[in-house]
Backbone as XML, in Angstrom:
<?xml version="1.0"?>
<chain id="A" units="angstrom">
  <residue number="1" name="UNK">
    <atom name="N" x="0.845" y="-1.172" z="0.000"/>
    <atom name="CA" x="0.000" y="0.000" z="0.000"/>
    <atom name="C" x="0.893" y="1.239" z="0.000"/>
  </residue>
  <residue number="2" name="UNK">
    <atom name="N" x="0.365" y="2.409" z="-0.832"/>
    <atom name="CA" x="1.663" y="3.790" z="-0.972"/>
    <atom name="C" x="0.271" y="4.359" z="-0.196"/>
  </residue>
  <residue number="3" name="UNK">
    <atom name="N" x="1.257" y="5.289" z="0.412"/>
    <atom name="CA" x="0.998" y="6.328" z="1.468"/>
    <atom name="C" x="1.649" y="7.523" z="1.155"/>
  </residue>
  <residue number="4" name="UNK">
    <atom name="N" x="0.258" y="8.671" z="0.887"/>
    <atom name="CA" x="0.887" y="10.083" z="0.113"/>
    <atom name="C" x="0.936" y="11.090" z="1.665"/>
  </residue>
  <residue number="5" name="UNK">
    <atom name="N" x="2.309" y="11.491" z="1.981"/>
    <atom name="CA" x="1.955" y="12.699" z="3.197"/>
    <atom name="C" x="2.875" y="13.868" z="2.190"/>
  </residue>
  <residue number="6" name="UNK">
    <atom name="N" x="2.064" y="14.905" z="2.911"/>
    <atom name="CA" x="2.355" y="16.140" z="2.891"/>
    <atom name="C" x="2.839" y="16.803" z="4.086"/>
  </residue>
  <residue number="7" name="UNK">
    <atom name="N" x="3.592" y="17.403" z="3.797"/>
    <atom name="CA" x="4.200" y="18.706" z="4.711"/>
    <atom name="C" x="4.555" y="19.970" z="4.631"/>
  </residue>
  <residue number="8" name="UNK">
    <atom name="N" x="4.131" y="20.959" z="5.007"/>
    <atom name="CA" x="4.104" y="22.125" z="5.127"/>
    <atom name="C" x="5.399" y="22.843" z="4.569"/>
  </residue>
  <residue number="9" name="UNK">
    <atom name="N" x="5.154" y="23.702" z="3.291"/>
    <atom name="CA" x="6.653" y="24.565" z="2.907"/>
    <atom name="C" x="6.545" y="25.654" z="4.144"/>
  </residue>
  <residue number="10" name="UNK">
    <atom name="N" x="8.201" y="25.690" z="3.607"/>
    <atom name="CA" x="8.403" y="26.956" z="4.761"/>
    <atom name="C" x="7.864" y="28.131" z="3.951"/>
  </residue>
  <residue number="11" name="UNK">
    <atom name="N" x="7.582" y="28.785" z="5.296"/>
    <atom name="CA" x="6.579" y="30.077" z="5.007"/>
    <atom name="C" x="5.258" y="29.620" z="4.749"/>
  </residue>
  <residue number="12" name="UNK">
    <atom name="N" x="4.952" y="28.596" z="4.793"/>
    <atom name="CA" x="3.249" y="28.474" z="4.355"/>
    <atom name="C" x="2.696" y="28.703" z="5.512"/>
  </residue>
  <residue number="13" name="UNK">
    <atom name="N" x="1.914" y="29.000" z="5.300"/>
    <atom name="CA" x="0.551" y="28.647" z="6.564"/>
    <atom name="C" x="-0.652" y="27.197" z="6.639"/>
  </residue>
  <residue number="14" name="UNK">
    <atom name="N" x="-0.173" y="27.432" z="7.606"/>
    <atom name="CA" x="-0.963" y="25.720" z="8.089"/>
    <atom name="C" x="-2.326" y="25.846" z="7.895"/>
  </residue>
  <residue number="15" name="UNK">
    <atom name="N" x="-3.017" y="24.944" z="7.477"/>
    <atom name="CA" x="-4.343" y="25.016" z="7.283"/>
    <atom name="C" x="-5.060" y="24.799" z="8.602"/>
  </residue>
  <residue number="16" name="UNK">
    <atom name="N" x="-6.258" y="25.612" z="8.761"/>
    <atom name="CA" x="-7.188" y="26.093" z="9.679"/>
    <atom name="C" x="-8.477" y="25.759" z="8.922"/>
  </residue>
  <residue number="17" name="UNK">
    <atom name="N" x="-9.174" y="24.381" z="9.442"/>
    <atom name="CA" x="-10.297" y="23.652" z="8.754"/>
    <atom name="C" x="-11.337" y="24.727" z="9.425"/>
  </residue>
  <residue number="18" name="UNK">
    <atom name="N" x="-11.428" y="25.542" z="10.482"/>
    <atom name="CA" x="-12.978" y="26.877" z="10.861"/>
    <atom name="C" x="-12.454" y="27.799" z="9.677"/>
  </residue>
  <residue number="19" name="UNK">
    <atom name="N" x="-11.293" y="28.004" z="9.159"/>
    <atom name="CA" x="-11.499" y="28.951" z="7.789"/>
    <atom name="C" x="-11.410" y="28.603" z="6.887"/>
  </residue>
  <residue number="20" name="UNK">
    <atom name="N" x="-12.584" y="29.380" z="5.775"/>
    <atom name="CA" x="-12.834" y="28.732" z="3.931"/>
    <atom name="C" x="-11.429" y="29.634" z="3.060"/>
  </residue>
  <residue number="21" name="UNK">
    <atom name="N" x="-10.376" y="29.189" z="2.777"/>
    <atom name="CA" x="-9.789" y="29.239" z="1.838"/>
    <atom name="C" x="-10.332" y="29.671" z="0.412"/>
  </residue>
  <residue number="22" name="UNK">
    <atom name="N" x="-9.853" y="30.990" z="-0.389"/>
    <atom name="CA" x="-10.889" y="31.116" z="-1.374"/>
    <atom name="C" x="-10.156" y="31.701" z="-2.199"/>
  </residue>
  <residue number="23" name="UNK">
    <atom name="N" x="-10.615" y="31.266" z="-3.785"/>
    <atom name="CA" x="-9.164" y="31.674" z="-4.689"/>
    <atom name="C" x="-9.303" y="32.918" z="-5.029"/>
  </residue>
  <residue number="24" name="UNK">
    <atom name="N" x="-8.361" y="33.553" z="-5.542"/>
    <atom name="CA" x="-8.423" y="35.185" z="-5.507"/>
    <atom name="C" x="-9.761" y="35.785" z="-6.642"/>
  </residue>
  <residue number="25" name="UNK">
    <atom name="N" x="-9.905" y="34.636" z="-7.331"/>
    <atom name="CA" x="-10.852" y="35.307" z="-8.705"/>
    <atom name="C" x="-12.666" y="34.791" z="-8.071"/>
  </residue>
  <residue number="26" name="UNK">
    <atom name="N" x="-12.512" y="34.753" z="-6.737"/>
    <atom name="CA" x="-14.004" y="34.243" z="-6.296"/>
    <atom name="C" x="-14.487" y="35.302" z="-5.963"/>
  </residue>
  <residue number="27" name="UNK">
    <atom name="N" x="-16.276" y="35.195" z="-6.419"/>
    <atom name="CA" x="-16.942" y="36.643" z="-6.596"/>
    <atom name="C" x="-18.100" y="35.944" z="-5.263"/>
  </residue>
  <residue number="28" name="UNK">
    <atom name="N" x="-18.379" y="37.144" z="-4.816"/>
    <atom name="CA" x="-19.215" y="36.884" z="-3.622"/>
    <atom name="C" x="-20.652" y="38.639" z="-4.041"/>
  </residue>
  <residue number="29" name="UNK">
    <atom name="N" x="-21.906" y="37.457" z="-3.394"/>
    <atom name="CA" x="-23.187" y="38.307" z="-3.744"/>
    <atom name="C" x="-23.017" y="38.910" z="-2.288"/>
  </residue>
  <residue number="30" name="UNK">
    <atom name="N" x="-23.268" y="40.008" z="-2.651"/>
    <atom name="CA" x="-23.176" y="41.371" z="-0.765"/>
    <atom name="C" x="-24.536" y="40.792" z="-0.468"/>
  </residue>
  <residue number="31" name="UNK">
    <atom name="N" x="-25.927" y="40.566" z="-1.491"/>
    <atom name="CA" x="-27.353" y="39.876" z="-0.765"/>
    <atom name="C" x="-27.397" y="38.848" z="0.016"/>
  </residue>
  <residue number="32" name="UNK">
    <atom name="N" x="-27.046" y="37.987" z="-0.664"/>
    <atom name="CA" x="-27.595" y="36.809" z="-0.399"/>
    <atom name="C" x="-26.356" y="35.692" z="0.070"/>
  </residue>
  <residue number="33" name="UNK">
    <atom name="N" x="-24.683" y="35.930" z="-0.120"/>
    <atom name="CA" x="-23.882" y="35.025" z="0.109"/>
    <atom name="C" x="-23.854" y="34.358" z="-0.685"/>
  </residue>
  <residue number="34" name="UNK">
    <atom name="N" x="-23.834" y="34.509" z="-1.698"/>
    <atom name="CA" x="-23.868" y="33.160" z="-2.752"/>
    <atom name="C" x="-21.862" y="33.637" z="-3.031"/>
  </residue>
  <residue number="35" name="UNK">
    <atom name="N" x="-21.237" y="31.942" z="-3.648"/>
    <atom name="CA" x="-20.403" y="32.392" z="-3.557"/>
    <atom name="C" x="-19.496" y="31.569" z="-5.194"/>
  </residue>
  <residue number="36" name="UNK">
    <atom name="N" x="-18.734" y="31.933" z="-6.230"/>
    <atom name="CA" x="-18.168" y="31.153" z="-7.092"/>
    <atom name="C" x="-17.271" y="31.789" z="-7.549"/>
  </residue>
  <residue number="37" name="UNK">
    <atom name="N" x="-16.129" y="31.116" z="-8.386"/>
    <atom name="CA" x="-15.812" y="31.493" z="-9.138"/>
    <atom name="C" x="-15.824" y="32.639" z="-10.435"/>
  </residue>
  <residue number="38" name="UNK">
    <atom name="N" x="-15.237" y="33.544" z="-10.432"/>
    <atom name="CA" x="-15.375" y="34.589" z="-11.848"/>
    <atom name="C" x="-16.132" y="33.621" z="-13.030"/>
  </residue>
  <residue number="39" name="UNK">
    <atom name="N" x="-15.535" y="32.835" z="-13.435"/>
    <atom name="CA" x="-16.084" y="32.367" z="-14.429"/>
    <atom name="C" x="-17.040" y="31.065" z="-14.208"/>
  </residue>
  <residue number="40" name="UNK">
    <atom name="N" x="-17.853" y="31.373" z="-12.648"/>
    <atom name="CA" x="-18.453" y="30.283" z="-12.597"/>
    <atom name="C" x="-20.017" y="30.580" z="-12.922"/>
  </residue>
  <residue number="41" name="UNK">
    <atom name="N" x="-21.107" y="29.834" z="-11.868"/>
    <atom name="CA" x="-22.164" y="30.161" z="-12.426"/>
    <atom name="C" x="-23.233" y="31.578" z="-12.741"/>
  </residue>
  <residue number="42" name="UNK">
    <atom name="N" x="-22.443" y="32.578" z="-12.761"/>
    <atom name="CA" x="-22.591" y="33.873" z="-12.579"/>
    <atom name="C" x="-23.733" y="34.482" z="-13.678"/>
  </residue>
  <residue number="43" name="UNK">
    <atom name="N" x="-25.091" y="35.018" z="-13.673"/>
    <atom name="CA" x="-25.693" y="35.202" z="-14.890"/>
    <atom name="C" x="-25.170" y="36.332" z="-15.594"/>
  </residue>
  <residue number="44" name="UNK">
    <atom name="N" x="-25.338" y="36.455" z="-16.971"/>
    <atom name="CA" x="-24.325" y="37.860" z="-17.675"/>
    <atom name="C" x="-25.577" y="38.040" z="-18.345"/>
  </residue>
  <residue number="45" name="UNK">
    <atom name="N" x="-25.369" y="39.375" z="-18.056"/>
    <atom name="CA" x="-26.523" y="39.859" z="-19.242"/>
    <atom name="C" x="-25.623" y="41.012" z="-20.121"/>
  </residue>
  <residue number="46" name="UNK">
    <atom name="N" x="-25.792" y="40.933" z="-21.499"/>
    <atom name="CA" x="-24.964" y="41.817" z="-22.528"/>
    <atom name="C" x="-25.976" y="42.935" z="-22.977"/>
  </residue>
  <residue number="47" name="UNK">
    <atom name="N" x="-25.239" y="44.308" z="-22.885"/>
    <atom name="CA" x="-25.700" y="45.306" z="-22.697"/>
    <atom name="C" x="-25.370" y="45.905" z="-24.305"/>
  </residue>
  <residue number="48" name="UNK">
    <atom name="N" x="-25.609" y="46.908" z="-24.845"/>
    <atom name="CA" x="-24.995" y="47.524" z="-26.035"/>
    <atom name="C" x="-23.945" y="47.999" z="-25.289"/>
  </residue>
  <residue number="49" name="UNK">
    <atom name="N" x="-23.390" y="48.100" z="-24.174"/>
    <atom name="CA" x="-21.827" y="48.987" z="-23.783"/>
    <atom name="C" x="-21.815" y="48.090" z="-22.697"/>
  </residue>
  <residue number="50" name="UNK">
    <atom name="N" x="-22.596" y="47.409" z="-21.851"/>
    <atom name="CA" x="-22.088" y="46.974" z="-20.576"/>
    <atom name="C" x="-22.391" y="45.288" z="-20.644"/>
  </residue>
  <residue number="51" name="UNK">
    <atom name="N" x="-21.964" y="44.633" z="-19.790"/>
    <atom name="CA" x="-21.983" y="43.120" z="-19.492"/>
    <atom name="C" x="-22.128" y="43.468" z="-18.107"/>
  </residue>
  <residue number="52" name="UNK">
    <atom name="N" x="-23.673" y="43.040" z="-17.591"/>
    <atom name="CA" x="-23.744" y="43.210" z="-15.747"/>
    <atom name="C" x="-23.542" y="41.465" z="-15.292"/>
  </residue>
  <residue number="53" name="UNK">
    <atom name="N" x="-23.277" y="41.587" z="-14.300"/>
    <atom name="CA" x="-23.039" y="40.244" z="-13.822"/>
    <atom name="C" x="-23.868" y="40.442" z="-12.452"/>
  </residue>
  <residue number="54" name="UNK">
    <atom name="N" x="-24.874" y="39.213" z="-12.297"/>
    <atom name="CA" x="-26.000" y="39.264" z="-11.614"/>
    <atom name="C" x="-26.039" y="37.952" z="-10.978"/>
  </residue>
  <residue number="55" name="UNK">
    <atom name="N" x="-26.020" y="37.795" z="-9.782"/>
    <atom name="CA" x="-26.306" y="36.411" z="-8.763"/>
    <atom name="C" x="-27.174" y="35.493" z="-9.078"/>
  </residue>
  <residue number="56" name="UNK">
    <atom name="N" x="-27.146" y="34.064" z="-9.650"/>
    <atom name="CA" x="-27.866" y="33.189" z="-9.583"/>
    <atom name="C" x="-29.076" y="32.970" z="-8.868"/>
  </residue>
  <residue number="57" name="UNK">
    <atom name="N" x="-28.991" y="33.837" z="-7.878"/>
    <atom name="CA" x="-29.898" y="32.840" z="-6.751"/>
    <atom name="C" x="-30.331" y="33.830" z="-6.467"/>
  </residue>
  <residue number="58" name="UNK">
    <atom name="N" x="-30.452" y="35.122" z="-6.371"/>
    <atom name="CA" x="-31.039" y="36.402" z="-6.021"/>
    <atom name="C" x="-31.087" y="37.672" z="-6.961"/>
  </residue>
  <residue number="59" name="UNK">
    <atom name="N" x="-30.562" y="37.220" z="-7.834"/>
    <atom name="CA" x="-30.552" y="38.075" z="-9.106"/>
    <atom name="C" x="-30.073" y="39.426" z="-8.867"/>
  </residue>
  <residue number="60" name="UNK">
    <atom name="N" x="-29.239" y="39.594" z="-7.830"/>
    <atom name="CA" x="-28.565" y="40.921" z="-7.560"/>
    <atom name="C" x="-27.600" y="40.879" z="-8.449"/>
  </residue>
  <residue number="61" name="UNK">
    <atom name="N" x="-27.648" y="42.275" z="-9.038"/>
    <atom name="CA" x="-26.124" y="42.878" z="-9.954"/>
    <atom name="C" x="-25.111" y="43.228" z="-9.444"/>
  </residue>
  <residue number="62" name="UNK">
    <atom name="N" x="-24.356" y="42.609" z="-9.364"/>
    <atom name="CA" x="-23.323" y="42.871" z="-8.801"/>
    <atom name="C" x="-22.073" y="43.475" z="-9.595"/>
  </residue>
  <residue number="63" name="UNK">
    <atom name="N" x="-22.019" y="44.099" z="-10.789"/>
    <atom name="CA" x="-21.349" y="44.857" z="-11.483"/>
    <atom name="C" x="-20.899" y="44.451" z="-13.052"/>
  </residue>
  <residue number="64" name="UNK">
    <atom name="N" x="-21.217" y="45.998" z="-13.343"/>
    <atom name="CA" x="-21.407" y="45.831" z="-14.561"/>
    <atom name="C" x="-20.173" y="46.778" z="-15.686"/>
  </residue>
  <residue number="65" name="UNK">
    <atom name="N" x="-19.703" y="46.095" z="-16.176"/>
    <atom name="CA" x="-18.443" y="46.382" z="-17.184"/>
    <atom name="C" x="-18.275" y="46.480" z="-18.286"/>
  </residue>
  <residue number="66" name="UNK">
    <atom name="N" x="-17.540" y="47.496" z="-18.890"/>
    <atom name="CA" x="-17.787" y="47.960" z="-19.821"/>
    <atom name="C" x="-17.657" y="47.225" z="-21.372"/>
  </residue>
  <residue number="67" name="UNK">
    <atom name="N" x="-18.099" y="47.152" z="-22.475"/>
    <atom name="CA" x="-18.478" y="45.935" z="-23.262"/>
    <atom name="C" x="-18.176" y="46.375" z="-24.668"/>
  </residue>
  <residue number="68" name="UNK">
    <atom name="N" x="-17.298" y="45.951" z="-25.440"/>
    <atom name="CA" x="-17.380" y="46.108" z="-27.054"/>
    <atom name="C" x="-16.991" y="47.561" z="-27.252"/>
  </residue>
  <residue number="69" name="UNK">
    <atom name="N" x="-17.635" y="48.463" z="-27.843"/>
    <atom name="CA" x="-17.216" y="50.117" z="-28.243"/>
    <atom name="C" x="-16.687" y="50.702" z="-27.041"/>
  </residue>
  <residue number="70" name="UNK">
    <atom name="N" x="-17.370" y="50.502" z="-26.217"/>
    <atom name="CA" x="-17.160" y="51.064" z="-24.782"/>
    <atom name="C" x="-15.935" y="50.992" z="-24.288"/>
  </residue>
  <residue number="71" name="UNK">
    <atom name="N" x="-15.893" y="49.794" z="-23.979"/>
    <atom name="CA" x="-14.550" y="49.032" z="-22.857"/>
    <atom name="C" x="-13.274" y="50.049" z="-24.054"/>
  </residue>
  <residue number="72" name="UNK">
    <atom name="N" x="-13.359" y="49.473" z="-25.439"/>
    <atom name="CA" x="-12.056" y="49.984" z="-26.523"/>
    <atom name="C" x="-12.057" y="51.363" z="-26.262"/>
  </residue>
  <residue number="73" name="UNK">
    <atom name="N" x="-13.098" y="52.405" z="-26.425"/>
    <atom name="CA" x="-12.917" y="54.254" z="-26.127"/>
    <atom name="C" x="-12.428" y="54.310" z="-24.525"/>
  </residue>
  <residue number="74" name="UNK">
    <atom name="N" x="-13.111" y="53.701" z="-23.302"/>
    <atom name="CA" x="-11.990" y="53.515" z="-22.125"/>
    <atom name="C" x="-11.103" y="53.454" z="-22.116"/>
  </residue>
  <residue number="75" name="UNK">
    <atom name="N" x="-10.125" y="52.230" z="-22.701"/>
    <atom name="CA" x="-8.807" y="51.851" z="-23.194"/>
    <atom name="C" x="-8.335" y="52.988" z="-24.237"/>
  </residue>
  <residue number="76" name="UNK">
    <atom name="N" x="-8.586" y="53.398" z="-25.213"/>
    <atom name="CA" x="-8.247" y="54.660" z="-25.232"/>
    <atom name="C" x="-8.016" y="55.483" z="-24.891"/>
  </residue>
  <residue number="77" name="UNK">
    <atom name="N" x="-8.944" y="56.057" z="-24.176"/>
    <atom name="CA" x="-8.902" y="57.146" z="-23.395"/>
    <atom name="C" x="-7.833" y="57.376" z="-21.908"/>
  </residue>
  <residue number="78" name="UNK">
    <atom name="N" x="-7.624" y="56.299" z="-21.626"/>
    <atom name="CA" x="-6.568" y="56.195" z="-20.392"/>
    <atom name="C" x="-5.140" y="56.200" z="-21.383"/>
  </residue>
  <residue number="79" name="UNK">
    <atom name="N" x="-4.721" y="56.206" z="-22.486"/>
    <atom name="CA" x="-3.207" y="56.237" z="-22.924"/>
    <atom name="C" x="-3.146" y="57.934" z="-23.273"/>
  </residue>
</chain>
C-alpha cells in the first residue's frame, strides 16, 4: 500500500479547517452570500456597452463592465 503525506513549505501557513480558503478570482453576492468562481455560475446579461453580472440565486447585480465600443474608447482614453 503507498501512502501520500504532505508537509508544510516553509513560510506556508498551516491550514485552519474553521477557515474557507478562497481563490483570488471568487466573486461573492453582498445579498444573499452566494459564492463562485469569476467564471463560474454567474448570470451575464450583454448590454450595447455593458456586461452586468447578476447572482444566480437572487438576481442581484453585482457589477457591470464595460463591453465592445465602450470598454475599446476607455482603453483609449486612459493612454
Amino acid at each position: 500500500m503507498t501512502h501520500v503525506y504532505s508537509t508544510p513549505r516553509a513560510g506556508s501557513v498551516p491550514e485552519n479547517p474553521s477557515r474557507r480558503v478562497h481563490q483570488k478570482s471568487t466573486l461573492f453576492c453582498p445579498r444573499c452570500g452566494h459564492e463562485d468562481s469569476t467564471d463560474g455560475d454567474w448570470v451575464l446579461t450583454l448590454r450595447p456597452e455593458t456586461v452586468e453580472i447578476h447572482c444566480p440565486d437572487c438576481r442581484t447585480l453585482l457589477t457591470a463592465r464595460p463591453h465592445g465600443l465602450a470598454a475599446k474608447e476607455r482603453s483609449d482614453a486612459s493612454r
